[in-house]
C-alpha positions as CSV (number, residue, x, y, z in Angstrom):
1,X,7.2,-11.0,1.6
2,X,4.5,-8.9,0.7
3,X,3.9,-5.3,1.9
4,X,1.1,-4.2,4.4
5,X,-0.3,-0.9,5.0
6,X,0.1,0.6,9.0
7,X,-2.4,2.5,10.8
8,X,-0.7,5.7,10.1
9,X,-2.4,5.8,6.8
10,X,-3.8,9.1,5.8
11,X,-5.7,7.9,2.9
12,X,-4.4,10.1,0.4
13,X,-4.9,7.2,-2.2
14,X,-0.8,8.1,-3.7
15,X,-0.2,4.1,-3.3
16,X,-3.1,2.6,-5.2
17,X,-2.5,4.7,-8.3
18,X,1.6,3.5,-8.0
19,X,0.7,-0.5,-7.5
20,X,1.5,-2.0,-11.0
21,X,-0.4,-5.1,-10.0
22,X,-3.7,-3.1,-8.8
23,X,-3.0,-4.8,-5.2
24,X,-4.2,-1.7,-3.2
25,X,-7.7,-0.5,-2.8
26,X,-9.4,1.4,0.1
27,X,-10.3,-0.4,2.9
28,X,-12.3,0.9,5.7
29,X,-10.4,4.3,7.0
30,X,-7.2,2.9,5.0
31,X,-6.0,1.7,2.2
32,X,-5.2,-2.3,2.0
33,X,-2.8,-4.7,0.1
34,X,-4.1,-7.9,-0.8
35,X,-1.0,-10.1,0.1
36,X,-1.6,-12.2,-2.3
37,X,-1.1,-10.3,-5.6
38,X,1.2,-7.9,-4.1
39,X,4.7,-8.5,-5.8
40,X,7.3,-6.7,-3.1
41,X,8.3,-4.3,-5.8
42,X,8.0,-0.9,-3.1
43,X,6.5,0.9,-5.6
44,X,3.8,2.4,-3.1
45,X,6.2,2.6,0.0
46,X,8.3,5.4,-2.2
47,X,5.6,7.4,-2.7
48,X,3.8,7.3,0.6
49,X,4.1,10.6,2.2
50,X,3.6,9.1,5.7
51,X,5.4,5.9,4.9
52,X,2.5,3.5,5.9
53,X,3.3,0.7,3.6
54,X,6.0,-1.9,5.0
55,X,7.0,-5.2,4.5
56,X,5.3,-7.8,6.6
């Protein structure tokens, strides 16, 4: 189940430099995880200072 990133985002950007399969990228106001290549690793949920990213 691949993670997904909630609206309490702050756009901080500390995710997309964790993903090690470059799933995250800024979206509009947020950043976004393209389901499909994301690999449920967590890797951006432990460094989220807000805890936006969660499992679908």
């Amino acid at each position: 189940m691949a993670y997904k990133i909630a609206d309490t985002c702050i756009s901080c950007g500390a995710c997309e430099a964790e993903c090690p399969v470059s799933a995250i990228s800024a979206g509009d106001g947020l950043y976004v995880i393209d389901a499909n290549t994301c690999i449920d690793c967590g890797a951006c949920a432990n460094v989220c200072p807000v805890g936006a990213p969660a499992q679908e």
